[in-house]
Residue frames as a rotation matrix with the C-alpha (Angstrom) as fourth column:
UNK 1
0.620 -0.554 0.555 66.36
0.491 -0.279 -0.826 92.50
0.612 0.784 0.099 103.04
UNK 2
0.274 -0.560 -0.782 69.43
0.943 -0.002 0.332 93.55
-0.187 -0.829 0.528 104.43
UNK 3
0.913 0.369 -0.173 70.53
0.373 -0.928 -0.011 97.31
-0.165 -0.054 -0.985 105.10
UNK 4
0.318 -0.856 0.408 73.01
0.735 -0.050 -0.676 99.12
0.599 0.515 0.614 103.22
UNK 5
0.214 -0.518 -0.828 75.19
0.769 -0.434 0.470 101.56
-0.602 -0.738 0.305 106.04
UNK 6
0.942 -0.211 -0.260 75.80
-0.204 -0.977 0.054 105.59
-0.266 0.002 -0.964 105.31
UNK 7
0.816 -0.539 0.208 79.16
0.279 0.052 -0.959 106.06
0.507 0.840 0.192 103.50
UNK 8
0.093 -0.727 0.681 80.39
-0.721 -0.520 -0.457 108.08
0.686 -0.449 -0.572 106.15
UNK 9
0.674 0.223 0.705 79.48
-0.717 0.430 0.549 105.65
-0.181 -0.875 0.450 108.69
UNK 10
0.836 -0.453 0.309 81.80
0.548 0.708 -0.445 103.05
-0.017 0.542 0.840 106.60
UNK 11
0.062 -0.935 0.348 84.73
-0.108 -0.353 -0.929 105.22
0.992 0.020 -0.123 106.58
UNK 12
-0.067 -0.535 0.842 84.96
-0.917 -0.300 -0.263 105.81
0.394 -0.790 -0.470 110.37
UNK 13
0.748 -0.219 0.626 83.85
-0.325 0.702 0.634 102.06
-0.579 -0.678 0.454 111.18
UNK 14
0.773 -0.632 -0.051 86.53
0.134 0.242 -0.961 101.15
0.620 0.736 0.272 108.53
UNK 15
-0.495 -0.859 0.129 89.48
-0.048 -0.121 -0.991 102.94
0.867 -0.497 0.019 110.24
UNK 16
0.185 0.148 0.972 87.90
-0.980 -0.041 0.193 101.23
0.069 -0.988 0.137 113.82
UNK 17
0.936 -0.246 0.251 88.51
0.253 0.968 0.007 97.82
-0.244 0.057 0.968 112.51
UNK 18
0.512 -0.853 0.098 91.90
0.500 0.203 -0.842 98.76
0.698 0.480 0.531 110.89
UNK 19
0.498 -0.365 -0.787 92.87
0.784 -0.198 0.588 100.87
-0.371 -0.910 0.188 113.91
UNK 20
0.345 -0.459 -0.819 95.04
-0.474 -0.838 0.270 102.88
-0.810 0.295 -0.507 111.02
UNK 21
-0.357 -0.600 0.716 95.78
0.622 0.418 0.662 102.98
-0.696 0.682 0.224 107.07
UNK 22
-0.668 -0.443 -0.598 95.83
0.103 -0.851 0.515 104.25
-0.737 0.282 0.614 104.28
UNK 23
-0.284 0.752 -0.595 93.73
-0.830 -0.504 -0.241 105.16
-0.481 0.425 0.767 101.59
UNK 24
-0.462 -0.401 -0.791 94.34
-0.816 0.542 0.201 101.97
0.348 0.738 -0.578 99.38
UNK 25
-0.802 0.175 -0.571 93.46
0.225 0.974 -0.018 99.39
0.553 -0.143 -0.821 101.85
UNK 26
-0.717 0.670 -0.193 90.58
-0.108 -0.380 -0.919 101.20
-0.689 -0.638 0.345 103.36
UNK 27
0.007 0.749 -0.663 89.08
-1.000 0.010 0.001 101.51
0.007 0.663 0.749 100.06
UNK 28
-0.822 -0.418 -0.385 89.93
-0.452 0.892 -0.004 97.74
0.346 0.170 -0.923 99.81
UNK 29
-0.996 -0.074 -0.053 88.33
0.014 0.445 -0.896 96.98
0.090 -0.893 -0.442 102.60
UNK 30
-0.418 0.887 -0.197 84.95
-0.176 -0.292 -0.940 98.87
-0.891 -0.359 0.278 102.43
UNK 31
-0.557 0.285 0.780 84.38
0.721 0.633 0.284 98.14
-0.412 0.720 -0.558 98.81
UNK 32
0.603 0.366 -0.709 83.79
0.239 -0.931 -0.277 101.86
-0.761 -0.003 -0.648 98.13
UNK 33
0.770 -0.259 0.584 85.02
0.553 -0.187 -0.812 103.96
0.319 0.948 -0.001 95.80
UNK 34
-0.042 -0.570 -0.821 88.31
0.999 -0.021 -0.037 105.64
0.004 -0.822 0.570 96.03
UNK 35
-0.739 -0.079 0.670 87.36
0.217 -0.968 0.126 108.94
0.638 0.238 0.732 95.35
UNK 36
0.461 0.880 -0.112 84.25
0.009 0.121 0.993 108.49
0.888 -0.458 0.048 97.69
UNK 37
0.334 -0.391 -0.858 86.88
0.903 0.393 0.172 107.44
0.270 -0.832 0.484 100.66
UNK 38
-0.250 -0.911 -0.329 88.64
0.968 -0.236 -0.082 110.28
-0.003 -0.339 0.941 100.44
UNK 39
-0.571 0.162 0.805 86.28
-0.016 -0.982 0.187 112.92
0.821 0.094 0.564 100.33
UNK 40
0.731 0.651 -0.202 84.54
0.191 0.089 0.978 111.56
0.655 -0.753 -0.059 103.12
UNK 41
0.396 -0.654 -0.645 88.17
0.915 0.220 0.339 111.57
-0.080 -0.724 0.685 104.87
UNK 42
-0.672 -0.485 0.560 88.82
0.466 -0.864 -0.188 114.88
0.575 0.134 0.807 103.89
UNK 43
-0.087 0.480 0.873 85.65
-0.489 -0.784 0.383 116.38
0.868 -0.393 0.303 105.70
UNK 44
0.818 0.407 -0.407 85.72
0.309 0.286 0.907 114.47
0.485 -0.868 0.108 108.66
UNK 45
-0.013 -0.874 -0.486 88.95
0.912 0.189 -0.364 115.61
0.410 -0.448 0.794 109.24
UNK 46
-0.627 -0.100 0.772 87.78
0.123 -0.992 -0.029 119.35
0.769 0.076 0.635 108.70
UNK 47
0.369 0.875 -0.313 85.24
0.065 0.312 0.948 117.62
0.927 -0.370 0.058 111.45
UNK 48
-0.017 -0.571 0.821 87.90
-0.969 -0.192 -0.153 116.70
0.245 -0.798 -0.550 113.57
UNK 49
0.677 0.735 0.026 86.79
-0.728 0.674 -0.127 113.41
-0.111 0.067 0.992 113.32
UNK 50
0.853 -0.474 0.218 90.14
0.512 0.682 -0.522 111.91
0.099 0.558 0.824 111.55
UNK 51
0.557 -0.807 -0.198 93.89
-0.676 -0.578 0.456 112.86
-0.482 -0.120 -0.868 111.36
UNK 52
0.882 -0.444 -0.157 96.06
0.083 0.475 -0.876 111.66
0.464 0.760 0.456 108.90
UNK 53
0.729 -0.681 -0.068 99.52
-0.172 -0.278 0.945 110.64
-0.662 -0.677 -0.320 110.77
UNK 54
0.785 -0.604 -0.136 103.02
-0.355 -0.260 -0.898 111.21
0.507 0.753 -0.419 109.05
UNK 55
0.371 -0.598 0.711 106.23
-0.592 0.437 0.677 109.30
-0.715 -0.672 -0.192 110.31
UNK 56
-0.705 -0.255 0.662 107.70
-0.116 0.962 0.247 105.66
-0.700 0.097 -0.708 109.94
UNK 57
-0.557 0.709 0.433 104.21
0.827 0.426 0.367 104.72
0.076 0.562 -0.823 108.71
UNK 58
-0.837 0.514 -0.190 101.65
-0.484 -0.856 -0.184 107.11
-0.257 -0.062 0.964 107.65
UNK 59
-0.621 0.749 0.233 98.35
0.561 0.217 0.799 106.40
0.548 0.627 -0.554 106.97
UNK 60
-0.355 0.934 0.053 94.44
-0.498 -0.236 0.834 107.77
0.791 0.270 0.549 108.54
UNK 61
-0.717 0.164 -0.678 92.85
0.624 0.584 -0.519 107.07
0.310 -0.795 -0.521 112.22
UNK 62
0.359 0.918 0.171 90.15
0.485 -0.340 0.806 108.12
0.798 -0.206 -0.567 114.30
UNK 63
-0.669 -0.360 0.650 90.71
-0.494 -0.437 -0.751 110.84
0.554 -0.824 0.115 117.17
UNK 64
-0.855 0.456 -0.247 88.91
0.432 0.362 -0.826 110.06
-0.287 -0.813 -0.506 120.30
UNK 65
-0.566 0.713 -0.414 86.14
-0.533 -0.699 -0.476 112.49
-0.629 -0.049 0.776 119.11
UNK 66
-0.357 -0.095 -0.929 86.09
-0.879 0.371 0.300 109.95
0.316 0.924 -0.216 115.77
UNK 67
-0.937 -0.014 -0.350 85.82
0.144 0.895 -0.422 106.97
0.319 -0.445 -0.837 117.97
UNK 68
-0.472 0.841 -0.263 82.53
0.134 -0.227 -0.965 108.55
-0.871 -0.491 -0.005 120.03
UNK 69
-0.048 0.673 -0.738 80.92
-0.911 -0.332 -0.243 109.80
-0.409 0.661 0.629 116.73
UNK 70
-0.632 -0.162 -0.758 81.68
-0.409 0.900 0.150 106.14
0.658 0.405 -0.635 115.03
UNK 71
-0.909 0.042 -0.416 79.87
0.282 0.796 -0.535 104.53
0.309 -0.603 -0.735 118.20
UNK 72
-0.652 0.730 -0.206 76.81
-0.240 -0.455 -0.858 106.51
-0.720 -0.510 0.472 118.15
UNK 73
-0.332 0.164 -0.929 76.44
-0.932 0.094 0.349 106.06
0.144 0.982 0.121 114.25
UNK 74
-0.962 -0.076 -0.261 76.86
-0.020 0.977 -0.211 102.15
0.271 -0.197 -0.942 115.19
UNK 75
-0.802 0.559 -0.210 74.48
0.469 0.371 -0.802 102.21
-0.370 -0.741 -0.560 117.67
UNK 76
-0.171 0.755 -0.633 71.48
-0.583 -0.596 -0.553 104.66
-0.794 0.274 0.542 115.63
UNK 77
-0.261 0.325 -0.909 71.87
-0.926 0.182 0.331 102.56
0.273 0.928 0.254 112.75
UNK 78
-0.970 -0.187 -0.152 71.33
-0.073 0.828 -0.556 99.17
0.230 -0.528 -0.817 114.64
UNK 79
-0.664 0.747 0.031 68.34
0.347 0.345 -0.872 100.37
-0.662 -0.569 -0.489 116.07
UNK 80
-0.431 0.386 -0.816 67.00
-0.833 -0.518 0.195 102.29
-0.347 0.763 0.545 112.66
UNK 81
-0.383 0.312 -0.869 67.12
-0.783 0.390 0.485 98.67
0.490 0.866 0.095 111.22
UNK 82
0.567 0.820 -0.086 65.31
-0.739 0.551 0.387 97.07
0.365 -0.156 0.918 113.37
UNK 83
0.449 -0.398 -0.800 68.69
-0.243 0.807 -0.538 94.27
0.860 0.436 0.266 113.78
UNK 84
-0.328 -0.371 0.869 70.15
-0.913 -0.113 -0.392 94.54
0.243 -0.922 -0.301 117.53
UNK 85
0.455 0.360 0.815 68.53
-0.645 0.763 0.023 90.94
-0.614 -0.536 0.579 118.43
UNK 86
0.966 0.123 0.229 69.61
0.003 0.876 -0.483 89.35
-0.260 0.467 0.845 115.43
UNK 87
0.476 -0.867 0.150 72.95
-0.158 -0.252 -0.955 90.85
0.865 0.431 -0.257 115.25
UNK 88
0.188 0.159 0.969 73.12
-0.980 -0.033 0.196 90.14
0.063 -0.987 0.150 119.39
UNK 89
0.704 0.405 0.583 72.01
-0.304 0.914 -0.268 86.38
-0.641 0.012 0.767 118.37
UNK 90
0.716 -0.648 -0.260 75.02
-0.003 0.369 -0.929 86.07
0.698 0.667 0.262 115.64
UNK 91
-0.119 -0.849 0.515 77.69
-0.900 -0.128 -0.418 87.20
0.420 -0.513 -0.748 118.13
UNK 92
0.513 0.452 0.730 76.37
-0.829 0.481 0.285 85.17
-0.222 -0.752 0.621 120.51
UNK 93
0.927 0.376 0.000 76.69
-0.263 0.648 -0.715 82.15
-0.269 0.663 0.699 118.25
UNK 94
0.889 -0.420 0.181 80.30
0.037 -0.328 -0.944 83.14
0.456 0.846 -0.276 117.22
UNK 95
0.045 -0.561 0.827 81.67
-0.962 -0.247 -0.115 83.70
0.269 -0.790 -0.551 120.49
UNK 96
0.869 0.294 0.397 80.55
-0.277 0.955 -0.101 79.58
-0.409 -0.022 0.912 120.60
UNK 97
0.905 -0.210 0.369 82.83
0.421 0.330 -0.845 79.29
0.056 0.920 0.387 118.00
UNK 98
0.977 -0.212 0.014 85.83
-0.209 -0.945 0.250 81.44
-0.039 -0.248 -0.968 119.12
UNK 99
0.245 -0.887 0.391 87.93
-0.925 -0.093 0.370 79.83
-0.291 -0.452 -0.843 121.16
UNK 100
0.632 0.039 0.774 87.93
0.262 0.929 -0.260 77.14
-0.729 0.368 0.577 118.85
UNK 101
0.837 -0.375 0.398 89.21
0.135 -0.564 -0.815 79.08
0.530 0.736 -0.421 116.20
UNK 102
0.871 -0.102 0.481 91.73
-0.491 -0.233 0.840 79.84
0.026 -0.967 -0.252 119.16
UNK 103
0.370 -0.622 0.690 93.09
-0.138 0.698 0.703 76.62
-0.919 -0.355 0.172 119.93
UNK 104
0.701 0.148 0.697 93.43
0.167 0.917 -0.362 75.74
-0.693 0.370 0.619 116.29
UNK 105
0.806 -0.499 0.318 95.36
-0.202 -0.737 -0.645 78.66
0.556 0.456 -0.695 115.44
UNK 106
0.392 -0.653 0.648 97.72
-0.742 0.192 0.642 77.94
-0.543 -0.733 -0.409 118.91
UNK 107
0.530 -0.425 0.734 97.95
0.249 0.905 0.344 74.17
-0.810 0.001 0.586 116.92
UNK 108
0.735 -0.521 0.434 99.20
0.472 -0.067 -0.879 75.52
0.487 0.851 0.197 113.50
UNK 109
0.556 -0.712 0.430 101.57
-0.679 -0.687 -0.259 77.86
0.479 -0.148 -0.865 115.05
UNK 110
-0.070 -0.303 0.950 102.94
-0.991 0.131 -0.031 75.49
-0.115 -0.944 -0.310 117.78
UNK 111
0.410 0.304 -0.860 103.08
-0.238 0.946 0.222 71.17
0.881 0.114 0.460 117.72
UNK 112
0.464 0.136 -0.875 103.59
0.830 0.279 0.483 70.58
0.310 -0.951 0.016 121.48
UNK 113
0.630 -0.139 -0.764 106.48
0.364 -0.816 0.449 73.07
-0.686 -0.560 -0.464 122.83
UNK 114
-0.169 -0.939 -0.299 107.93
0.452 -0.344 0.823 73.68
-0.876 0.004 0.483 119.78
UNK 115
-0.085 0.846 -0.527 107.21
-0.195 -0.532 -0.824 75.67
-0.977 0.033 0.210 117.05
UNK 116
0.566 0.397 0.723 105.34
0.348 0.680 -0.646 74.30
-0.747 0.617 0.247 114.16
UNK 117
-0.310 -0.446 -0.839 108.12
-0.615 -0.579 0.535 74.88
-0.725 0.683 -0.095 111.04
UNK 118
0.446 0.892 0.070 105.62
-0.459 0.296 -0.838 73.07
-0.768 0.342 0.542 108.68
UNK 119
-0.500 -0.613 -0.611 107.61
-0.866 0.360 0.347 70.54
0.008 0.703 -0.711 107.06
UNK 120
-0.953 0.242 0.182 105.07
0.270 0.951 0.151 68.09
-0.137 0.193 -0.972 107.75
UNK 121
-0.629 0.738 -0.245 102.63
-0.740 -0.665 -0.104 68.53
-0.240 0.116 0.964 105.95
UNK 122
-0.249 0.691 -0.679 100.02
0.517 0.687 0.510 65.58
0.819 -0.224 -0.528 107.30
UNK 123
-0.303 0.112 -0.946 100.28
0.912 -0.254 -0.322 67.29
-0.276 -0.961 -0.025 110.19
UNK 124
-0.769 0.293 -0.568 99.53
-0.362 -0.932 0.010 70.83
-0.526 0.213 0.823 108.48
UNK 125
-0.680 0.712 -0.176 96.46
-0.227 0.024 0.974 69.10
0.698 0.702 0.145 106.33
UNK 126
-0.053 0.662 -0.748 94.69
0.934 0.299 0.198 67.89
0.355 -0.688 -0.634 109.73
UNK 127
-0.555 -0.123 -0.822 95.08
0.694 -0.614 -0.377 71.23
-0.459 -0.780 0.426 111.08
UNK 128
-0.692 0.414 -0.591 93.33
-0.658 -0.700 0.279 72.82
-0.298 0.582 0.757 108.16
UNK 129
-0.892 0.418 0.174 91.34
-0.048 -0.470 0.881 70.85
0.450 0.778 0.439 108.37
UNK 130
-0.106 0.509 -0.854 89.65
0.981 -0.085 -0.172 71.30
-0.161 -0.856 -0.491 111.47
UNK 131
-0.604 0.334 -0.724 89.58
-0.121 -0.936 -0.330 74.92
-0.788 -0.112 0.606 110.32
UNK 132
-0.745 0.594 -0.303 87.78
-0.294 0.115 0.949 74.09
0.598 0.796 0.089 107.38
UNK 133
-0.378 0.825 -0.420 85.25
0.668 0.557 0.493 72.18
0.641 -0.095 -0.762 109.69
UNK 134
-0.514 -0.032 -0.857 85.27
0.627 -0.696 -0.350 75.74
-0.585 -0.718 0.378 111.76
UNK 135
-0.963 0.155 -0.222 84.72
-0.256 -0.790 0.558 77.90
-0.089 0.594 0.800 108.33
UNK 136
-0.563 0.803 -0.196 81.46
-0.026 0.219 0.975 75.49
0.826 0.554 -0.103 107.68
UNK 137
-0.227 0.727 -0.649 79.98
0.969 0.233 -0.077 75.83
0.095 -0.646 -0.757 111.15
UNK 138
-0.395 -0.266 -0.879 80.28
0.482 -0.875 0.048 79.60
-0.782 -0.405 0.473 110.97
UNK 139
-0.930 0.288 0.230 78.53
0.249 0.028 0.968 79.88
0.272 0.957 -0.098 107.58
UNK 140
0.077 0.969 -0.233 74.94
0.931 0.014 0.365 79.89
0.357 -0.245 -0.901 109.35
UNK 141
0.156 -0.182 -0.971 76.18
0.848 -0.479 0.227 82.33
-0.506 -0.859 0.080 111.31
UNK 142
-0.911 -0.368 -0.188 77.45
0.087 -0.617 0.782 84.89
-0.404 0.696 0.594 108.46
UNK 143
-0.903 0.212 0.374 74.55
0.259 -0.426 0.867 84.80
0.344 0.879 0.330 106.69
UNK 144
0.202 0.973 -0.114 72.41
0.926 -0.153 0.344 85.25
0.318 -0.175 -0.932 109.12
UNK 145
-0.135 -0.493 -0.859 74.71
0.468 -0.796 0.384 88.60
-0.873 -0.350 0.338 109.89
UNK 146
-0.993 -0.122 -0.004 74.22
0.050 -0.436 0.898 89.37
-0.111 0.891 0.439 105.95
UNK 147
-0.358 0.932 -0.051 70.97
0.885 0.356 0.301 88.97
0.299 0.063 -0.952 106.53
UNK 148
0.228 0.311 -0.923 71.11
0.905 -0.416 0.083 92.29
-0.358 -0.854 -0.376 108.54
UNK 149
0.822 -0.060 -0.567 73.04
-0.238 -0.940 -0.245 94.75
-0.518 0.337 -0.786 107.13
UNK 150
0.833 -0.552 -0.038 74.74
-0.019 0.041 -0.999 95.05
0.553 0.833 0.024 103.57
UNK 151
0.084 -0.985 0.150 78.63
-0.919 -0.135 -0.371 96.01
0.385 -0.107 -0.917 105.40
UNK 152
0.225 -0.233 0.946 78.82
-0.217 0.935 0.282 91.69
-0.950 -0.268 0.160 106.89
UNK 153
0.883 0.429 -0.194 78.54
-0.322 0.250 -0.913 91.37
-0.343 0.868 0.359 103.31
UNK 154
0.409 -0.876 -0.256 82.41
-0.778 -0.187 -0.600 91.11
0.478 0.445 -0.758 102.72
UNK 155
0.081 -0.572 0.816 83.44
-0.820 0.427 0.381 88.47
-0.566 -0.700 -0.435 105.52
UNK 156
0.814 0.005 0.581 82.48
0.256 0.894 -0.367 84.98
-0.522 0.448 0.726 103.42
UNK 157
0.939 -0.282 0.196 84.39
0.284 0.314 -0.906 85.83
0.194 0.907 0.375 100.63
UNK 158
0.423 -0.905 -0.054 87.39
-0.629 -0.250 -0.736 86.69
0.652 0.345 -0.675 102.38
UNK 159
0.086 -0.216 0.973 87.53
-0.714 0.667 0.211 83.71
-0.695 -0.713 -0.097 104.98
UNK 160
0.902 0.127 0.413 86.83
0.193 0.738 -0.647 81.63
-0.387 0.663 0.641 101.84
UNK 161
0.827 -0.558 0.074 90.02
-0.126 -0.312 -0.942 83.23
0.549 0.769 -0.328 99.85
UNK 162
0.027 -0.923 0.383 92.38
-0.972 -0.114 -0.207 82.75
0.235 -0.367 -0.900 102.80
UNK 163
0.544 0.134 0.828 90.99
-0.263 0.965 0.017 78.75
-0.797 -0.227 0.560 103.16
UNK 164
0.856 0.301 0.420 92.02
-0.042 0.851 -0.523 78.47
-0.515 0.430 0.742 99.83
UNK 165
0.581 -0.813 -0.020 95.01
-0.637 -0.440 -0.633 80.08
0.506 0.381 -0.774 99.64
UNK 166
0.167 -0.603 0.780 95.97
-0.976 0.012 0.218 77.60
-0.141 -0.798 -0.587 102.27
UNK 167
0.663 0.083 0.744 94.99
0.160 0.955 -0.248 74.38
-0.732 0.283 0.620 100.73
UNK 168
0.900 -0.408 -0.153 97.36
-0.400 -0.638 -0.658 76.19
0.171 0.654 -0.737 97.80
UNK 169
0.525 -0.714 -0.463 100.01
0.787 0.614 -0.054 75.98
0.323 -0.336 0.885 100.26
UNK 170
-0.206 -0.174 0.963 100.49
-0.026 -0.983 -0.183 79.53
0.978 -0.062 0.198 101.02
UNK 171
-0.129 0.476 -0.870 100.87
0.967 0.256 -0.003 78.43
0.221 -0.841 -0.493 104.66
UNK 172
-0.953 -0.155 0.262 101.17
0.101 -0.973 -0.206 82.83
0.286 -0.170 0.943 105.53
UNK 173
-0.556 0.782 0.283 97.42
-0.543 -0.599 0.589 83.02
0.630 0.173 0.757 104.94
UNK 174
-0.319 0.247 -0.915 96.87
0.757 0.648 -0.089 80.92
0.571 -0.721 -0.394 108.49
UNK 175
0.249 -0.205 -0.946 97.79
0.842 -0.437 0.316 83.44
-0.478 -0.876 0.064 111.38
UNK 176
-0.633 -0.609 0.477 100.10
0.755 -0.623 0.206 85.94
0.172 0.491 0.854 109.07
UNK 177
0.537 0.841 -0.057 98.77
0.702 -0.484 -0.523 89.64
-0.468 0.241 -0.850 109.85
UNK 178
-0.291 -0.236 -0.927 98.78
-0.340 -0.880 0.331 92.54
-0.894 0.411 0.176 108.00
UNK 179
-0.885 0.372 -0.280 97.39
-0.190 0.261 0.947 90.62
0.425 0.891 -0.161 105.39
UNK 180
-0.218 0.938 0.270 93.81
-0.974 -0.191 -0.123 88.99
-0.064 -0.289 0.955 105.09
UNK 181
-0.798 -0.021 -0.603 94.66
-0.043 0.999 0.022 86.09
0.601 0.043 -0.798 106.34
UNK 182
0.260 0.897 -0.356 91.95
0.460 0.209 0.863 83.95
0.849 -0.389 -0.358 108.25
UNK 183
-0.494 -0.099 -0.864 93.13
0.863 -0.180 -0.472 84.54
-0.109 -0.979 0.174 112.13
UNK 184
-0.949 -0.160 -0.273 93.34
0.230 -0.941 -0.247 88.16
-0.217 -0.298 0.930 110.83
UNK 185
-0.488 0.872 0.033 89.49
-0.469 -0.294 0.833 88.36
0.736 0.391 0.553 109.10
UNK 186
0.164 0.883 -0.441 88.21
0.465 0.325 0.824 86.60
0.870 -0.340 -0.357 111.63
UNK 187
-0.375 -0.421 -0.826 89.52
0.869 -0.469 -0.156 88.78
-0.322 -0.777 0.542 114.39
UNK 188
-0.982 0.126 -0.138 87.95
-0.184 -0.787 0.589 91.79
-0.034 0.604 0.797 112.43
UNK 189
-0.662 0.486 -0.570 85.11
0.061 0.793 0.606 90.35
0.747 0.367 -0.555 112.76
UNK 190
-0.150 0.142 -0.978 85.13
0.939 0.329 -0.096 89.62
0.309 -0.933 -0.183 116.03
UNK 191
-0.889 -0.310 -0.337 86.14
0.395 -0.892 -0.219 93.38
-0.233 -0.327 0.916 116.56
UNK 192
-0.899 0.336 0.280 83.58
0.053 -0.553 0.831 94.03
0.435 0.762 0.480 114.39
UNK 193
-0.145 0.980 -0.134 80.60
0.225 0.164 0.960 92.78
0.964 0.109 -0.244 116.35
UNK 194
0.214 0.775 -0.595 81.53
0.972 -0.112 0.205 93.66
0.092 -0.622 -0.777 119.45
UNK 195
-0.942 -0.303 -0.142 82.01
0.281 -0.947 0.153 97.28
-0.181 0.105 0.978 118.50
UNK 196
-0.701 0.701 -0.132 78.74
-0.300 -0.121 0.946 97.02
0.647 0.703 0.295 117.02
UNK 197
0.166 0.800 -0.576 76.92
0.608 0.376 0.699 95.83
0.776 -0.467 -0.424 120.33
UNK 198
0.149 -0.232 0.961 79.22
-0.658 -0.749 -0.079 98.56
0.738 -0.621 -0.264 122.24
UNK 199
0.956 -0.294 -0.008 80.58
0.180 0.563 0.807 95.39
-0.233 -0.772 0.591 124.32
UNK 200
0.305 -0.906 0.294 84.14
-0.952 -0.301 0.059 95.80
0.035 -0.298 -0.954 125.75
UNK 201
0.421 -0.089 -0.903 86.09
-0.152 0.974 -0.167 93.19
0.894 0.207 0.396 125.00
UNK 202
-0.837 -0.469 0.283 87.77
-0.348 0.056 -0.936 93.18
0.423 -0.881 -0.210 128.59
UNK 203
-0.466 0.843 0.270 83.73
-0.751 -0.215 -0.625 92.71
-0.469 -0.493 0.733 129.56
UNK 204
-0.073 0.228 -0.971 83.17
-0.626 0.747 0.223 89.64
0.776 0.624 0.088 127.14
UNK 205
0.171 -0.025 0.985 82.05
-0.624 0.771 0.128 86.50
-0.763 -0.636 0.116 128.86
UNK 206
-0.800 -0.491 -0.345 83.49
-0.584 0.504 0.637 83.65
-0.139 0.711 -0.690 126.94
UNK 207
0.527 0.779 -0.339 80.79
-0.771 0.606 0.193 80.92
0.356 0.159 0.921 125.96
């Protein structure tokens, strides 16, 4: 049975995948309540922990102090549940799977040196679907990550919602970020696991 993650711990790894936002799509994101988000973001700030920036854009980030507390939490609850080999063994697995994801993004965006303005769309259904044969090798791989702890629990069902927004025709929900398109959920992802092994991504070795 997989392990459900501290509330607080879910707010601060929340705003470490999003880097910075607001209340709305945090709660989105963690699948929390919003009245839960924001009292947890109200005392971590009184923590120091958070800081709510004002400007252009405003939204909720981690100070450096936020970042260190977030990366111990990571790392205490990893080894609480027992999951560091099998969550080790998914990356692992994924990172197989990467720079595939990669190239096939490079092919939707791009069709030799110029860039892909999807008016052909034979040439945009082969390209999805080589990501479609990407989403189904990467399935084993998710659930053995749900298999660990309850917060993986969200990835399937949004990689699945941005495949099918694309077969739709909604080409956006390829590469497009700020949304939850694929590139962008599986990049979150990515972020996600190695934050969660404390690997630097400058320090990744590609498979």
């Amino acid at each position: 049975m997989s392990r459900s993650s501290d509330t607080r711990l879910l707010v601060l790894h929340g705003l470490r995948l999003k880097g910075f936002a607001e209340v709305d799509p945090l709660t989105e994101l963690l699948g929390l309540a919003e009245d839960d988000v924001v009292k947890h973001l109200d005392e971590l700030q009184d923590e120091g922990l958070v800081v709510h920036r004002e400007g252009r854009l405003t939204g909720w980030q981690l100070t450096p102090n936020g970042r260190v507390e977030q990366e111990r939490l990571l790392a205490e609850e990893l080894d609480d549940a027992g999951v560091r080999d099998e969550v080790a063994n998914a990356y692992r697995q994924f990172l197989a799977l990467n720079g595939e994801l990669l190239e096939v993004c490079t092919a939707w965006q791009m069709r030799g040196d110029a860039i892909n303005d999807h008016a052909d769309h034979a040439y945009d259904s082969g390209v999805i679907d080589r990501l479609h044969d990407l989403h189904v090798q990467v399935g084993p791989i998710l659930a053995e990550l749900e298999a660990t702890l309850d917060r993986y629990d969200g990835y399937r069902g949004r990689l699945d919602d941005a495949l099918n927004k694309l077969r739709r025709g909604a080409t956006e929900w390829f590469t497009k970020p700020l949304i939850d398109s694929y590139h962008t959920v599986w990049f979150q992802l990515h972020e996600d696991l190695l934050n969660t092994l404390g690997i630097e991504r400058s320090q990744e070795v590609s498979a």
